[in-house]
LUMFI-517922 format. One record per residue: residue in three letters; x, y, z of N, C-alpha, C in turn. Coordinates in nm, 3 decimals. Each point is the difference from the previous one (the first is absolute). Example, Ala and Ser with C-alpha at 12.3 -4.5 7.8 and 13.67 -1.06 7.14 Angstrom:
BEGIN
site code = ALA | n.x = 1.319 | n.y = -0.569 | n.z = 0.780 | ca.x = -0.089 | ca.y = 0.119 | ca.z = 0.000 | c.x = 0.090 | c.y = 0.120 | c.z = 0.000;
site code = SER | n.x = -0.035 | n.y = 0.105 | n.z = -0.072 | ca.x = 0.082 | ca.y = 0.119 | ca.z = 0.006 | c.x = -0.077 | c.y = 0.109 | c.z = 0.073;
//
This chain:
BEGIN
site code = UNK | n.x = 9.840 | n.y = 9.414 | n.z = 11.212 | ca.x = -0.026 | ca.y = -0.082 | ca.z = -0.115 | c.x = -0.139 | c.y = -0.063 | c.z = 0.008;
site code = UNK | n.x = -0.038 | n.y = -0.049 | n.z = 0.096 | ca.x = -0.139 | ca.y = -0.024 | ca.z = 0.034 | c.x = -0.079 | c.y = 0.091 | c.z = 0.020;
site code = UNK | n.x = -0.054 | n.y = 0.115 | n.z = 0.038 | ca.x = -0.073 | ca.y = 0.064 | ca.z = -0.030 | c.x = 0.015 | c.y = 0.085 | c.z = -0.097;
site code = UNK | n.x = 0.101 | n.y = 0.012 | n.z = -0.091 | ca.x = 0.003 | ca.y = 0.023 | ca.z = -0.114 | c.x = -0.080 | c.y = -0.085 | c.z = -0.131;
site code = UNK | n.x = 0.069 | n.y = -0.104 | n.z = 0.020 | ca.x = -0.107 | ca.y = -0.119 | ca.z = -0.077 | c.x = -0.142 | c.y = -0.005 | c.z = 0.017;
site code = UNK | n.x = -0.060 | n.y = -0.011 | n.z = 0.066 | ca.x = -0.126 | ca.y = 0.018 | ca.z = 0.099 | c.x = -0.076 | c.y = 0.165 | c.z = -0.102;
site code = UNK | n.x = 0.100 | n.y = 0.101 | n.z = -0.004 | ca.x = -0.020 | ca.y = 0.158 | ca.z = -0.028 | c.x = -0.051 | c.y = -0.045 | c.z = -0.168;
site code = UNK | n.x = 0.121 | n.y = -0.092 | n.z = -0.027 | ca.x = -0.060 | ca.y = 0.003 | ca.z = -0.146 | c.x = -0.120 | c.y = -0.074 | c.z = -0.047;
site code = UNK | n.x = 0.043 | n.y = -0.142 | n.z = 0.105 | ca.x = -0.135 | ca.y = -0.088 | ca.z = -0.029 | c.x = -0.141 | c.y = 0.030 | c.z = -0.068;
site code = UNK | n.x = -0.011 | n.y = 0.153 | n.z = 0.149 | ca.x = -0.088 | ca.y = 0.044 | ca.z = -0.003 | c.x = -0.031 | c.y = 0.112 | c.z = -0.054;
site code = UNK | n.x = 0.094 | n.y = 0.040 | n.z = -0.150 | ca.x = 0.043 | ca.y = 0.094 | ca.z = -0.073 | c.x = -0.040 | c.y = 0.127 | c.z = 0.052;
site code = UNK | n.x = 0.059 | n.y = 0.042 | n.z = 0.107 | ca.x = 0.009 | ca.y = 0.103 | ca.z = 0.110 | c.x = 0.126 | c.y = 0.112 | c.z = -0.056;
site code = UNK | n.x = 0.090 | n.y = -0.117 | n.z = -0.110 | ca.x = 0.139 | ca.y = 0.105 | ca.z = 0.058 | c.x = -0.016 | c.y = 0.138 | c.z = -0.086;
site code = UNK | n.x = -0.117 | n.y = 0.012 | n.z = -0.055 | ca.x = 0.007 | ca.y = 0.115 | ca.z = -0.120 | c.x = -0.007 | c.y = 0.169 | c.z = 0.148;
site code = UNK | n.x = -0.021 | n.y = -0.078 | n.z = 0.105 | ca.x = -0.089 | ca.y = 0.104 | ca.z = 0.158 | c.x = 0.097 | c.y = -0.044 | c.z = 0.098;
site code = UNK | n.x = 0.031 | n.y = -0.101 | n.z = 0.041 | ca.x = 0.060 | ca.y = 0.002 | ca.z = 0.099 | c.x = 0.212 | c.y = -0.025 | c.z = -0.012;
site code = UNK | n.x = 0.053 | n.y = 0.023 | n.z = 0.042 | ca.x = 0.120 | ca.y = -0.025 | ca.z = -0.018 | c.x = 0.060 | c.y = -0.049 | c.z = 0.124;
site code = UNK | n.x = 0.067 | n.y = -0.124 | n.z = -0.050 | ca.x = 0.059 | ca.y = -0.088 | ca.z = 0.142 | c.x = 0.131 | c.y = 0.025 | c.z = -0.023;
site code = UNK | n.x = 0.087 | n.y = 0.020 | n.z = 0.174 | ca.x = 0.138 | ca.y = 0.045 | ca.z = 0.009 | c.x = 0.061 | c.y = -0.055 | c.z = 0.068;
site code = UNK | n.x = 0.113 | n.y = -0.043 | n.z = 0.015 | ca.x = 0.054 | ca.y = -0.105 | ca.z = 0.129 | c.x = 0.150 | c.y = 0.060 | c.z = 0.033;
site code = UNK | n.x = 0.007 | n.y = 0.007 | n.z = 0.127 | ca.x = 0.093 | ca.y = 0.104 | ca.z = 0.073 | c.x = 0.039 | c.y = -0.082 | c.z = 0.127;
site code = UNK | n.x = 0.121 | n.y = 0.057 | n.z = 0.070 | ca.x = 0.003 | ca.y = -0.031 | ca.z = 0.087 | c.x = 0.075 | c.y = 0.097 | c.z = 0.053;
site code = UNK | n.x = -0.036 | n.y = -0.007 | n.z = 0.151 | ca.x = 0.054 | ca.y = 0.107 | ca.z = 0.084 | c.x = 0.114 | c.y = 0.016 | c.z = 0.027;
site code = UNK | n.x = 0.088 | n.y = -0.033 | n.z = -0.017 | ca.x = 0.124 | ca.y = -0.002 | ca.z = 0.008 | c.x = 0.062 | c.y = -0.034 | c.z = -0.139;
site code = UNK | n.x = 0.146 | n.y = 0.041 | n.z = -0.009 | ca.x = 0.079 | ca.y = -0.063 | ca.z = -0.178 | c.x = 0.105 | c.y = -0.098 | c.z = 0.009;
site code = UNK | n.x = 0.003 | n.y = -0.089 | n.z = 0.072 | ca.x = 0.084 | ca.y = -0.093 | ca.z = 0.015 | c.x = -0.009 | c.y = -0.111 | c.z = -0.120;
site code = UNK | n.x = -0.085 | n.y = -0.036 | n.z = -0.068 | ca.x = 0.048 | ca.y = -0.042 | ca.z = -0.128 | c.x = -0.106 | c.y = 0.084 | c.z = -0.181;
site code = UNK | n.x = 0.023 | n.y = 0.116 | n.z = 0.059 | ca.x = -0.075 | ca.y = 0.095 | ca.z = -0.114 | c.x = 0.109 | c.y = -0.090 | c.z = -0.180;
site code = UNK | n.x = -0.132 | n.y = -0.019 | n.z = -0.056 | ca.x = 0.084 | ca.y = -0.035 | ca.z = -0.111 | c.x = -0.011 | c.y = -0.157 | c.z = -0.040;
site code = UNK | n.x = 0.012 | n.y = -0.008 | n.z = 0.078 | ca.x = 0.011 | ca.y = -0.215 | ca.z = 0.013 | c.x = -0.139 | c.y = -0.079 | c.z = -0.037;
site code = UNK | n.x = -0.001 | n.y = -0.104 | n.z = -0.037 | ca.x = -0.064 | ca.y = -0.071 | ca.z = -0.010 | c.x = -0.046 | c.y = -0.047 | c.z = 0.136;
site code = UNK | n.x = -0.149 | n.y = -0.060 | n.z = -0.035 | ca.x = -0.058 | ca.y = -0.022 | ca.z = 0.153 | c.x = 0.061 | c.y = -0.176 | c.z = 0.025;
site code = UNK | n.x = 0.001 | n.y = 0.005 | n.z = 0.141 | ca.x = 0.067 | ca.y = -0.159 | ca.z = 0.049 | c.x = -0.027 | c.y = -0.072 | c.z = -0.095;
site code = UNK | n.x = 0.059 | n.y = -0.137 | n.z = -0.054 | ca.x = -0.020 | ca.y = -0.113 | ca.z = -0.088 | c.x = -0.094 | c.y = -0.050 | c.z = 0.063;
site code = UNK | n.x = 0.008 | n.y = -0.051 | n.z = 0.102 | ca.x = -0.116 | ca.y = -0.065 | ca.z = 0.057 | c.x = -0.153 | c.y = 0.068 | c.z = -0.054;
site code = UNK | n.x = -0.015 | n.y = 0.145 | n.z = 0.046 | ca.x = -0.106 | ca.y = 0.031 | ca.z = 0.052 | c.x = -0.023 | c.y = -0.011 | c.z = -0.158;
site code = UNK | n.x = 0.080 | n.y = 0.004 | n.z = -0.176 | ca.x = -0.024 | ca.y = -0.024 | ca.z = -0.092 | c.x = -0.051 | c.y = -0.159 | c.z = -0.041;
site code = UNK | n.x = 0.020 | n.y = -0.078 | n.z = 0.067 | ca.x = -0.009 | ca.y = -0.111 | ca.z = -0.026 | c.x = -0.147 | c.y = -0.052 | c.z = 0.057;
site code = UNK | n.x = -0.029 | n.y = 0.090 | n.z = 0.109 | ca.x = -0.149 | ca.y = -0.032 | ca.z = 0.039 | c.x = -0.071 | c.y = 0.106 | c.z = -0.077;
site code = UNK | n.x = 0.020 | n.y = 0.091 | n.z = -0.072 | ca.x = -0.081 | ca.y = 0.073 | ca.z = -0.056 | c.x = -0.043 | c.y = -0.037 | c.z = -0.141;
site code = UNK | n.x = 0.082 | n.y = -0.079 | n.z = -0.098 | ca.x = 0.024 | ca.y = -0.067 | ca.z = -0.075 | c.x = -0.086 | c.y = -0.120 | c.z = 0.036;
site code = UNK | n.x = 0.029 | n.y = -0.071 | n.z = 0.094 | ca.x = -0.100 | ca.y = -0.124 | ca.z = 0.041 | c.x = -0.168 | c.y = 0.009 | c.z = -0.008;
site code = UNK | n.x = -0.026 | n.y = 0.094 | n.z = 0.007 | ca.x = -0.130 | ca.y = 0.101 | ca.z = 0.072 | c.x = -0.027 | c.y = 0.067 | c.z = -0.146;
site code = UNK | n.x = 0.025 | n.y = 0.012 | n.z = -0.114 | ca.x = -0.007 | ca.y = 0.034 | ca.z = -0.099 | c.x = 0.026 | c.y = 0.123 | c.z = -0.043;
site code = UNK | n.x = 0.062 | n.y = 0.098 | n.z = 0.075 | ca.x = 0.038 | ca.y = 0.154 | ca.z = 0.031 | c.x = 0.143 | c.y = 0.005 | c.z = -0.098;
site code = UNK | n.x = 0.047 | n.y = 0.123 | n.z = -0.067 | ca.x = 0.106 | ca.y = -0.008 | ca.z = -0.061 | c.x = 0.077 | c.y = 0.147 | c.z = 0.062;
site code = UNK | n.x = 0.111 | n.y = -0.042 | n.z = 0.114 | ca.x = 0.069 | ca.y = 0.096 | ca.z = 0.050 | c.x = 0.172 | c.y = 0.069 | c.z = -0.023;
site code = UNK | n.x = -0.040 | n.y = -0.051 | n.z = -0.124 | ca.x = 0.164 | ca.y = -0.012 | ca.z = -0.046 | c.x = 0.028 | c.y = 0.148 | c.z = -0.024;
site code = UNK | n.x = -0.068 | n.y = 0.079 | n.z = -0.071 | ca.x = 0.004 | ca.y = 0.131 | ca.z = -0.002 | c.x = -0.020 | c.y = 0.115 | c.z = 0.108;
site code = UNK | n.x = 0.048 | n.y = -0.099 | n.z = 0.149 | ca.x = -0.035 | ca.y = 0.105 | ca.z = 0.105 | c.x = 0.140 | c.y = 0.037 | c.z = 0.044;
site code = UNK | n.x = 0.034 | n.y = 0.141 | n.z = 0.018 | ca.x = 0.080 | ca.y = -0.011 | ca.z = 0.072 | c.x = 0.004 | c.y = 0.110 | c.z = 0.095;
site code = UNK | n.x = 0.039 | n.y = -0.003 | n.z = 0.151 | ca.x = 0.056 | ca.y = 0.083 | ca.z = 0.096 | c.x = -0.043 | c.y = 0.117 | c.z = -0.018;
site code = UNK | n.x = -0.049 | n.y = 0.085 | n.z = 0.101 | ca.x = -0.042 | ca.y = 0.130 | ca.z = -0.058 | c.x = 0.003 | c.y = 0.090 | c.z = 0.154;
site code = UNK | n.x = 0.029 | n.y = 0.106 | n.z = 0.066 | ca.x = -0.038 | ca.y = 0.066 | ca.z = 0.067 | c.x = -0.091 | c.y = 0.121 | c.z = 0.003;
site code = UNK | n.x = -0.055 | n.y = -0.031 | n.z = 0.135 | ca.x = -0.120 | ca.y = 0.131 | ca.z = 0.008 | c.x = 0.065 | c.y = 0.131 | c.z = -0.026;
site code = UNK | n.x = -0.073 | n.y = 0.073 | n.z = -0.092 | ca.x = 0.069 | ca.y = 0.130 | ca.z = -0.029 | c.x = -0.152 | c.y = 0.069 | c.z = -0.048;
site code = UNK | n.x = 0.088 | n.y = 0.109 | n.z = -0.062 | ca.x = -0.141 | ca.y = 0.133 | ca.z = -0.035 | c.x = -0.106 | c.y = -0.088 | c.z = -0.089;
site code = UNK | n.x = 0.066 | n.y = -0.088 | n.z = -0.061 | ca.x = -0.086 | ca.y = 0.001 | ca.z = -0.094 | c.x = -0.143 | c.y = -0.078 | c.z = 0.077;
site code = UNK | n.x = 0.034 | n.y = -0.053 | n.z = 0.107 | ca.x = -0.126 | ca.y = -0.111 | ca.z = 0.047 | c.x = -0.050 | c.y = 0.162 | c.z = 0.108;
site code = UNK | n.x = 0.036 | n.y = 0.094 | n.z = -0.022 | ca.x = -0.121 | ca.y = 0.078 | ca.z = 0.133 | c.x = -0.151 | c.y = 0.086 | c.z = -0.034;
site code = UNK | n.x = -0.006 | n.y = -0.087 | n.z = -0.136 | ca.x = -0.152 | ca.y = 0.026 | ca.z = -0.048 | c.x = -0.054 | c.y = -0.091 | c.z = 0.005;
site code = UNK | n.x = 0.040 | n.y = -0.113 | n.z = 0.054 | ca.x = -0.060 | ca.y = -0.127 | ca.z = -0.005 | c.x = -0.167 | c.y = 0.016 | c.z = 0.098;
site code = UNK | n.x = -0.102 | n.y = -0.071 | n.z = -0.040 | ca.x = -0.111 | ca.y = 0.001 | ca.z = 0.049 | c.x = -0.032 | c.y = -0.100 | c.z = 0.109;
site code = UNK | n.x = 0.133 | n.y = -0.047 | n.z = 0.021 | ca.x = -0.036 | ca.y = -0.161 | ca.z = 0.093 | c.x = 0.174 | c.y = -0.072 | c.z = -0.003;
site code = UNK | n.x = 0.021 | n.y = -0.012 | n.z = 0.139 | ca.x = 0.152 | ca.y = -0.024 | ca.z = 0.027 | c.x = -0.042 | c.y = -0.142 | c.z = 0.039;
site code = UNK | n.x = 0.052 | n.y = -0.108 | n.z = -0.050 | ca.x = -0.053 | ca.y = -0.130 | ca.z = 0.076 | c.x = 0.181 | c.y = -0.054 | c.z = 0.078;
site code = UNK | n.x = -0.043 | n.y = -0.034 | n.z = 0.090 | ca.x = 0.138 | ca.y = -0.057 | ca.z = 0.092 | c.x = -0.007 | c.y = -0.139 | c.z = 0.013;
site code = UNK | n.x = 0.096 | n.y = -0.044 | n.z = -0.011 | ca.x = -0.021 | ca.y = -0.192 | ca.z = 0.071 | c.x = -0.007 | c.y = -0.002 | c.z = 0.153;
site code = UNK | n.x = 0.074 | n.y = 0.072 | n.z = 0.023 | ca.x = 0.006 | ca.y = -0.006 | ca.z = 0.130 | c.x = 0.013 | c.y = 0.119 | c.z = 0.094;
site code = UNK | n.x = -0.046 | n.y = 0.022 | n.z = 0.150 | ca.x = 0.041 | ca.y = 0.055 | ca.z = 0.072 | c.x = 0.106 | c.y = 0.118 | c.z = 0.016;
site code = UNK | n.x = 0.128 | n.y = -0.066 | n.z = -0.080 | ca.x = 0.075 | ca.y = 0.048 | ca.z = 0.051 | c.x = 0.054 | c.y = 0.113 | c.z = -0.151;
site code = UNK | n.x = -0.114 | n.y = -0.043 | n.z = -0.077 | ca.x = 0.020 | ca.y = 0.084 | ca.z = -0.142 | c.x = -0.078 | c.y = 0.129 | c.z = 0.018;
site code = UNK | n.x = -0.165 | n.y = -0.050 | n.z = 0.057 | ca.x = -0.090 | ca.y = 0.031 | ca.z = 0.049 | c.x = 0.055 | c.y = 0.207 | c.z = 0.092;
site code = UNK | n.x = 0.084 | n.y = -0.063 | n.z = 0.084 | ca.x = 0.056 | ca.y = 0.093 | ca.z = 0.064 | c.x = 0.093 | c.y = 0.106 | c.z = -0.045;
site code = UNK | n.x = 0.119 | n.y = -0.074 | n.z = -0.121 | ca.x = 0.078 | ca.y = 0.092 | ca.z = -0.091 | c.x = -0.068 | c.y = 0.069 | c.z = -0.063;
site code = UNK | n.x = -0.148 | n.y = -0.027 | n.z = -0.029 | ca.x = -0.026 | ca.y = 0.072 | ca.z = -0.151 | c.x = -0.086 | c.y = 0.133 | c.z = 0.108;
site code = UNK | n.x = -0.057 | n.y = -0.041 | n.z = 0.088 | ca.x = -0.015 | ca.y = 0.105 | ca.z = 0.143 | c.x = 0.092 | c.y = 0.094 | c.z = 0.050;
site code = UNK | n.x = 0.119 | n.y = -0.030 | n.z = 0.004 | ca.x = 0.085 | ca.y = 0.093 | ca.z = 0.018 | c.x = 0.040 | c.y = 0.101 | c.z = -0.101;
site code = UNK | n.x = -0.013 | n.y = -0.108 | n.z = -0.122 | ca.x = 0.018 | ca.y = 0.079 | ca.z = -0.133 | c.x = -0.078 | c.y = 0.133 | c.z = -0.005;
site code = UNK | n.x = -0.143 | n.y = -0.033 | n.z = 0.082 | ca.x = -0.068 | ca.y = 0.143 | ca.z = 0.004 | c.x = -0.107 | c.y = -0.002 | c.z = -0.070;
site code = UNK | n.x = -0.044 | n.y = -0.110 | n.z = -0.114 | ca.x = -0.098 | ca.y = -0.036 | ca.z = -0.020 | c.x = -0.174 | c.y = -0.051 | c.z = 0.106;
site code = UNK | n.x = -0.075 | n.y = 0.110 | n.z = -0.079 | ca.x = -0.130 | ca.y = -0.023 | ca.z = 0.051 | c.x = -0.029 | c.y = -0.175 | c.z = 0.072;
site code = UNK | n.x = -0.061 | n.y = -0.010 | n.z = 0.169 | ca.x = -0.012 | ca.y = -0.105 | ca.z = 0.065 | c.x = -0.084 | c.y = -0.082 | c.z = -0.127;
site code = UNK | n.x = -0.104 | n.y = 0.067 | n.z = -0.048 | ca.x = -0.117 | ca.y = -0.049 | ca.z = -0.064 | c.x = 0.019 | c.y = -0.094 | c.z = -0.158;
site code = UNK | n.x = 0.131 | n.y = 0.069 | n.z = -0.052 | ca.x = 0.045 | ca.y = -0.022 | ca.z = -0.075 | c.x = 0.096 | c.y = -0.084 | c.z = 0.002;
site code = UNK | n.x = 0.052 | n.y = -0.115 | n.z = 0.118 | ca.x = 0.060 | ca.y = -0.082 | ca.z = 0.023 | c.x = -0.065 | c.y = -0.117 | c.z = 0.028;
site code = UNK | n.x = 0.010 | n.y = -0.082 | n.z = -0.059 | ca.x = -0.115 | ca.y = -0.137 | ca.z = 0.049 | c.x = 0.150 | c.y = -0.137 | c.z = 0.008;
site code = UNK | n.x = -0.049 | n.y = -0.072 | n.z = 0.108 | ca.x = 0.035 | ca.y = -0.159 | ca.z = -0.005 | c.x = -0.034 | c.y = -0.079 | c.z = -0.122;
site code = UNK | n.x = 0.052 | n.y = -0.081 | n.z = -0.061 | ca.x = -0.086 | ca.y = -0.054 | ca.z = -0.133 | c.x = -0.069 | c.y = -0.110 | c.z = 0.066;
site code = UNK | n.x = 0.049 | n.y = -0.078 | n.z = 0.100 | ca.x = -0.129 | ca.y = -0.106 | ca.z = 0.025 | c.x = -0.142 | c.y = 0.078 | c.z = 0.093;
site code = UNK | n.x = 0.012 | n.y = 0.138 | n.z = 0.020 | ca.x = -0.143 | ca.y = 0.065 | ca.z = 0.044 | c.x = -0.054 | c.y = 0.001 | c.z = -0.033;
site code = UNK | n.x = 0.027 | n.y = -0.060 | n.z = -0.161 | ca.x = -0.136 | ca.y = -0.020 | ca.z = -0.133 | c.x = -0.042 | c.y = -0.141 | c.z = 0.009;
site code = UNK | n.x = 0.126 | n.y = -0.090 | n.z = 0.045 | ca.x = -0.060 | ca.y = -0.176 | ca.z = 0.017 | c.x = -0.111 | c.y = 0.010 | c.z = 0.163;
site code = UNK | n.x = -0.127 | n.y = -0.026 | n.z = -0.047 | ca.x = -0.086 | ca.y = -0.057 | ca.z = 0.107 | c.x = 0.031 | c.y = -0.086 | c.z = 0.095;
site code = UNK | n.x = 0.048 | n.y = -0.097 | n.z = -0.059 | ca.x = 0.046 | ca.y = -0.122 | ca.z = 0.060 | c.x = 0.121 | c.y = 0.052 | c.z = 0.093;
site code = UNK | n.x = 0.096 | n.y = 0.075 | n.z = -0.048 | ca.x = 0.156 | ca.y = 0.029 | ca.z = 0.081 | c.x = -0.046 | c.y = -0.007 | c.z = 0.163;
site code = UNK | n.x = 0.053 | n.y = -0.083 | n.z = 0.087 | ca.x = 0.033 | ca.y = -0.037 | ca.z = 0.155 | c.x = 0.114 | c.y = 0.151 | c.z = 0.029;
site code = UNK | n.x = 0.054 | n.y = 0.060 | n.z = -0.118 | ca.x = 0.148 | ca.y = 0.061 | ca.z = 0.042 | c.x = 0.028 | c.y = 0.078 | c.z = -0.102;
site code = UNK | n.x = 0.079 | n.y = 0.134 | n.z = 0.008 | ca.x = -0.030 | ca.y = 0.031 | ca.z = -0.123 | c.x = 0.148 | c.y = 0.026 | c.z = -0.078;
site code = UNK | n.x = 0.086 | n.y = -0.055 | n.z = 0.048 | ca.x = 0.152 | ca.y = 0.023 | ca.z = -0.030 | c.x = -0.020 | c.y = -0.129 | c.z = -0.138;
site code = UNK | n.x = 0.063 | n.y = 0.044 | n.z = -0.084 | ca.x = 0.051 | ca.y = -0.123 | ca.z = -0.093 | c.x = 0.125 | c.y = -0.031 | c.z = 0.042;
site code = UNK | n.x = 0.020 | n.y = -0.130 | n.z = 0.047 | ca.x = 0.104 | ca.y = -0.069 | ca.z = 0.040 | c.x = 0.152 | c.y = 0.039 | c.z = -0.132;
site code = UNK | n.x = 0.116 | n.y = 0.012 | n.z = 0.083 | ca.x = 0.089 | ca.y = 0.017 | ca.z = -0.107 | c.x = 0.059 | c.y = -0.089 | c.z = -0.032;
site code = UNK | n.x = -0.034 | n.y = -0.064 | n.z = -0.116 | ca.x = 0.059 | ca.y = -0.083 | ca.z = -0.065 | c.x = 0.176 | c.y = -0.072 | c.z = 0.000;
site code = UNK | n.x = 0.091 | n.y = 0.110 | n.z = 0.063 | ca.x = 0.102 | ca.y = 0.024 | ca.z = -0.114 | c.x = 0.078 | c.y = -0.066 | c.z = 0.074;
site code = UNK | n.x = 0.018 | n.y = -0.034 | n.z = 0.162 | ca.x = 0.090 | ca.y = -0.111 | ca.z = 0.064 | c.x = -0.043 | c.y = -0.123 | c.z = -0.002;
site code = UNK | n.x = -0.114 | n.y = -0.021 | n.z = -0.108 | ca.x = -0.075 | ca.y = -0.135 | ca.z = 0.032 | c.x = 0.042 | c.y = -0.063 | c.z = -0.162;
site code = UNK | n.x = -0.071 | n.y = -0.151 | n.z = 0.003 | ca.x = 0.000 | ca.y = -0.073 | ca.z = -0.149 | c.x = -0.110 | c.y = 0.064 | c.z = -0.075;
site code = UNK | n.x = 0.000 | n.y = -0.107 | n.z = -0.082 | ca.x = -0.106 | ca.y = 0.003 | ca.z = -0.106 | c.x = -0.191 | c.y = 0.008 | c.z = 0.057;
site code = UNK | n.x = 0.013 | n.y = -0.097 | n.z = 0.094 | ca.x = -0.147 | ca.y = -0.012 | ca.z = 0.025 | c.x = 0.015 | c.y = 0.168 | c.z = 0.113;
site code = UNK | n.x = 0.047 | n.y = 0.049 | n.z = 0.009 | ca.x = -0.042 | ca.y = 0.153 | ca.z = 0.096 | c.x = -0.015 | c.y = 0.113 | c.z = -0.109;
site code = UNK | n.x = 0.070 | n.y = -0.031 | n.z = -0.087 | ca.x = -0.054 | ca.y = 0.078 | ca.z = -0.136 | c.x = -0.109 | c.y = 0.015 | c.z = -0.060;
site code = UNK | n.x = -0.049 | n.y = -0.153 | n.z = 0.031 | ca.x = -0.164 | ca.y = -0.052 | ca.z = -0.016 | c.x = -0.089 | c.y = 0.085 | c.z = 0.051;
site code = UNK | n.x = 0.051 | n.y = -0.012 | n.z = 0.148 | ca.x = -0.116 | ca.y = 0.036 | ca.z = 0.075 | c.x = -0.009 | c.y = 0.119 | c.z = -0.005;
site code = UNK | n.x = 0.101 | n.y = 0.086 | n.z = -0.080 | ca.x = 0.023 | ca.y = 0.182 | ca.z = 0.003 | c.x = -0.091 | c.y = -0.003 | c.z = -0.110;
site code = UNK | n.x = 0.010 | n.y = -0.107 | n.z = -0.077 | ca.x = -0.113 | ca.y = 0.024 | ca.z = -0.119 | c.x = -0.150 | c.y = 0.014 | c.z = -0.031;
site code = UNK | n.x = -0.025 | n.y = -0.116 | n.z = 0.092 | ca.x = -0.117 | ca.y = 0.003 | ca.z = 0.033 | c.x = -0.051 | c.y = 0.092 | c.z = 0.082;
site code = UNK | n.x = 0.080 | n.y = 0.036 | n.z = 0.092 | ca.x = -0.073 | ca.y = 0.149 | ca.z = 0.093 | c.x = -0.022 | c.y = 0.095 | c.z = -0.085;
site code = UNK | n.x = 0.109 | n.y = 0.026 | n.z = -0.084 | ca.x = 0.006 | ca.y = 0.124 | ca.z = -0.149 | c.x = -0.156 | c.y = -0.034 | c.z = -0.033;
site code = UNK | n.x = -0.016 | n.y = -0.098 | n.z = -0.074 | ca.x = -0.099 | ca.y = -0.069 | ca.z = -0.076 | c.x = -0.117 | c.y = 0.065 | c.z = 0.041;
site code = UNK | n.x = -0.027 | n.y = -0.024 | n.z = 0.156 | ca.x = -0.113 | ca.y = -0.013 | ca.z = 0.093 | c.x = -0.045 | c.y = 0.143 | c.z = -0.002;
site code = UNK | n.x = 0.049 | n.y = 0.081 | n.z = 0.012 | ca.x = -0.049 | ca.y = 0.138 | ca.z = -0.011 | c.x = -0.042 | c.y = 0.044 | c.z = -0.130;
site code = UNK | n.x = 0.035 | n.y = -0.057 | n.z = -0.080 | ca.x = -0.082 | ca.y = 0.080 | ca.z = -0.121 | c.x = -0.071 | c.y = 0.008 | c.z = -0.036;
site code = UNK | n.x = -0.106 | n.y = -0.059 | n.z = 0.035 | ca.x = -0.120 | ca.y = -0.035 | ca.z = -0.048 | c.x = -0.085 | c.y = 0.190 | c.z = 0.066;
site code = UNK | n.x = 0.049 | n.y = -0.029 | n.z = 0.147 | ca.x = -0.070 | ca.y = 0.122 | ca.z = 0.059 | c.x = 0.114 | c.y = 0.133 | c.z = -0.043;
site code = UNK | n.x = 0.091 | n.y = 0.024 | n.z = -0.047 | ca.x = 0.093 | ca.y = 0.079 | ca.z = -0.017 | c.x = -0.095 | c.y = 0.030 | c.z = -0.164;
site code = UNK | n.x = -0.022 | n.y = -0.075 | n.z = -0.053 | ca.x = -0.026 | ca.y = 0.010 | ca.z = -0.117 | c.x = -0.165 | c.y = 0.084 | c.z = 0.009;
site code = UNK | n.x = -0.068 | n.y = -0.018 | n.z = 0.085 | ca.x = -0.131 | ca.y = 0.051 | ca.z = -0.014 | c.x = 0.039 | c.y = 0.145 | c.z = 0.092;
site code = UNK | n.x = 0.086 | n.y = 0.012 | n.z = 0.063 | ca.x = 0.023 | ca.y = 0.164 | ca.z = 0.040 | c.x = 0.052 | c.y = 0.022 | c.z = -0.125;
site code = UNK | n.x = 0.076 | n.y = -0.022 | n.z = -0.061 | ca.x = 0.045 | ca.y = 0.108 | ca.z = -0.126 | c.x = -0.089 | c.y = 0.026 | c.z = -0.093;
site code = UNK | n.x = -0.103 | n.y = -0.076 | n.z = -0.006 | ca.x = -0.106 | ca.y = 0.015 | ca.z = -0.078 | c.x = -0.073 | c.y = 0.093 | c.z = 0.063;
site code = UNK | n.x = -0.014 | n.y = -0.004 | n.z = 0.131 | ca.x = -0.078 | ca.y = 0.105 | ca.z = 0.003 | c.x = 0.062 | c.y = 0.090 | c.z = 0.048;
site code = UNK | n.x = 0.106 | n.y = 0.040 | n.z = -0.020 | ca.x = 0.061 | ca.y = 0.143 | ca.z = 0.008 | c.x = 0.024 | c.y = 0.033 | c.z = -0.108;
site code = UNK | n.x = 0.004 | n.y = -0.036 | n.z = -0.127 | ca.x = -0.021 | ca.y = 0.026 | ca.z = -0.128 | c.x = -0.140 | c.y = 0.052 | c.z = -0.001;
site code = UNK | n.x = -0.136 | n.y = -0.084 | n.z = 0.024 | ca.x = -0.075 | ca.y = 0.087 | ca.z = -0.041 | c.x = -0.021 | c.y = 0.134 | c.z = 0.086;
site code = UNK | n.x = 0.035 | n.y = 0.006 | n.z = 0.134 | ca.x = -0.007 | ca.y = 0.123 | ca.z = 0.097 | c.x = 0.053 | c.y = 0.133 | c.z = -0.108;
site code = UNK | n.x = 0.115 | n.y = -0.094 | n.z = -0.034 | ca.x = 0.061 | ca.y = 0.158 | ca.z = -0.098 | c.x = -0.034 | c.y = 0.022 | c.z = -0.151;
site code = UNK | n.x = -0.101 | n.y = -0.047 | n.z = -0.001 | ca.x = -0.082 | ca.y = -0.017 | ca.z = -0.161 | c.x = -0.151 | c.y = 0.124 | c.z = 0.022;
//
C-alpha cells in the first residue's frame, strides 16, 4: 500500500505495477491485521482494499521481488527466483543499522509504527531505482 501510493504519487503506475504476496497462504483472502490498518490510516495511506494474496505465476515476471525480511528473503530464493532479483526493502534505506523490518504482528500499536516508518524509509531510494530501471528499459 505504501509503495503503491508513492507509484502513483509519482504517476508511475501507467509503467510500473505494484503486487503484494506472501509466501505462504495462511490467510490468502483476508483483510490485512486491524492494527496494521489503523496505522496506515493514521499515516494517511488507505488499506482497506488490500487483501491476502499468495506468490503464484502471476508475480514470476516481476522485475524486483522486495522481502521484509530475511526469512522471506530466503522463500522467494528457494522459490528459484533470480539472487539479483530479490532485494531486502530496507537495502534501499541508507540510514537502516539492519535490514529485517521488524514484525509487527505480536506487538501493539506503536510496533506497527515503527514497521511503518522503516516501510516509509526506503522509498525514497526504492523510488529512484525504479526510475531508473524504467529508463534502462526505455
Amino acid at each position: 500500500m505504501i509503495l503503491r501510493s508513492v507509484i502513483e504519487d509519482e504517476g508511475l503506475e501507467p509503467y510500473v505495477t505494484v503486487s503484494s504476496c506472501g509466501t505462504g497462504g495462511w490467510h490468502i483472502g483476508q483483510k490485512a491485521d486491524k492494527r496494521a490498518l489503523a496505522e496506515l490510516r493514521r499515516a494517511g495511506y488507505d488499506g482497506d482494499s488490500h487483501r491476502a494474496a499468495q506468490l503464484g505465476e502471476k508475480h514470476e515476471d516481476a522485475d524486483l521481488f522486495i522481502a521484509l525480511d530475511s526469512s522471506h528473503r530466503n522463500a522467494l530464493l528457494r522459490y528459484g527466483f533470480a539472487p539479483d532479483k530479490v532485494r531486502l526493502l530496507r537495502t534501499f534505506d541508507p540510514a537502516a543499522h539492519t535490514y529485517d523490518v521488524e514484525d509487527p504482528y505480536y506487538g501493539d500499536a506503536h510496533d506497527f509504527e515503527i514497521a511503518r516508518v522503516q516501510i516509509e524509509s526506503a522509498m525514497p531510494q526504492l523510488l529512484e531505482w525504479i526510475k531508473h530501471e524504467l529508463q534502462e528499459k526505455r
